[in-house]
C-alpha positions as CSV (number, residue, x, y, z in Angstrom):
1,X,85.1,97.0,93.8
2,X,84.2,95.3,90.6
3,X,81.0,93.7,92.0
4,X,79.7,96.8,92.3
5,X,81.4,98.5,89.4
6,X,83.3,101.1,92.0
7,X,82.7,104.2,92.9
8,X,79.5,106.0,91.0
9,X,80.7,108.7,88.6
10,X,77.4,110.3,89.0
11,X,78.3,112.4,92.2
12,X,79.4,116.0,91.4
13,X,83.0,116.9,93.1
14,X,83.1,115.7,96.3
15,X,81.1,114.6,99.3
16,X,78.7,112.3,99.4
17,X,80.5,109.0,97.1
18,X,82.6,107.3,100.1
19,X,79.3,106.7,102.1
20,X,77.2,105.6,98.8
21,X,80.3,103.0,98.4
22,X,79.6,101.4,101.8
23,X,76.1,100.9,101.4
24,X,76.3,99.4,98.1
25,X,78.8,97.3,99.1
26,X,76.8,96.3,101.9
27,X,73.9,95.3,99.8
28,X,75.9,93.6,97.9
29,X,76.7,91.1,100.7
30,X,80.4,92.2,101.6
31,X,80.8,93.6,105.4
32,X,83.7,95.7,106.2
33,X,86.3,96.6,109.4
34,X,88.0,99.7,110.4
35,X,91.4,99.5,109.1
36,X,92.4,103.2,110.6
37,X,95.2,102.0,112.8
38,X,96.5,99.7,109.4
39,X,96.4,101.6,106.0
40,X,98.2,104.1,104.7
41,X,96.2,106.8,103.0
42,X,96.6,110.1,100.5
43,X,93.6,112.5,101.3
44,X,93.4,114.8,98.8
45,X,93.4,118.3,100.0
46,X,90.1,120.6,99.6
47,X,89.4,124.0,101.3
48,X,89.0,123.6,104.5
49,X,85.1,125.3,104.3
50,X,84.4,122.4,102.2
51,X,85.1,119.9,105.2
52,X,82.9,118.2,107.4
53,X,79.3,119.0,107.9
54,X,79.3,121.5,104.9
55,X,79.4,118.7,102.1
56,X,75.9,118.2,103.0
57,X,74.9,121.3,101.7
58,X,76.0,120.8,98.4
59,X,74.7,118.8,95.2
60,X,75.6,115.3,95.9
61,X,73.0,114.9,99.0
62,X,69.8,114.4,97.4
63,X,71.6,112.1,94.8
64,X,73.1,110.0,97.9
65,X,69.9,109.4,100.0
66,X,67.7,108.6,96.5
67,X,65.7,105.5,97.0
68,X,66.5,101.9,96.3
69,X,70.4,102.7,95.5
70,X,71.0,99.5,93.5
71,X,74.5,98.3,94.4
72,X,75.8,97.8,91.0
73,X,76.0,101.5,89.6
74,X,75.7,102.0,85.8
75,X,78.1,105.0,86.2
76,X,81.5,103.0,87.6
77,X,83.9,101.5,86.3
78,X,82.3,100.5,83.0
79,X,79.3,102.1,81.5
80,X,75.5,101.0,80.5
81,X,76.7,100.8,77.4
82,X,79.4,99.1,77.5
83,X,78.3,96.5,79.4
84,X,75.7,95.4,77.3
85,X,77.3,96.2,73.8
């Protein structure tokens, strides 16, 4: 998570971030496995009309399929700034 600085504070709400995690993660050389059957999650709970398919209505889309997603954000878990301060 800290190669990439984590997720990209960036995205709006919901939707859209867990997928822009994978592919920057990807890019940045690390490949994953399903671990469904193994972790223990907490979801947090959203109206159900916000589920599924609808999230791709909303703002985050156009931010997720941009062009040339770097996979270090500048938005993560530190800042432009403070990176370079």
């Amino acid at each position: 998570m800290e190669a990439i600085n984590g997720y990209d504070e960036n995205f709006v709400g919901w939707g859209g971030e867990d997928e822009d995690i994978s592919l920057r993660m990807v890019k940045a050389g690390y490949r994953g496995y399903s671990v469904i059957r193994e972790a223990k999650v907490l979801h947090l709970w959203h109206p159900k009309e916000l589920g599924g398919k609808h999230w791709k209505e909303g703002s985050n889309v156009d931010y997720l399929y941009r062009e040339n997603i770097p996979s270090f954000c500048e938005n993560g878990l530190t800042k432009k700034s403070s990176r370079y301060s």
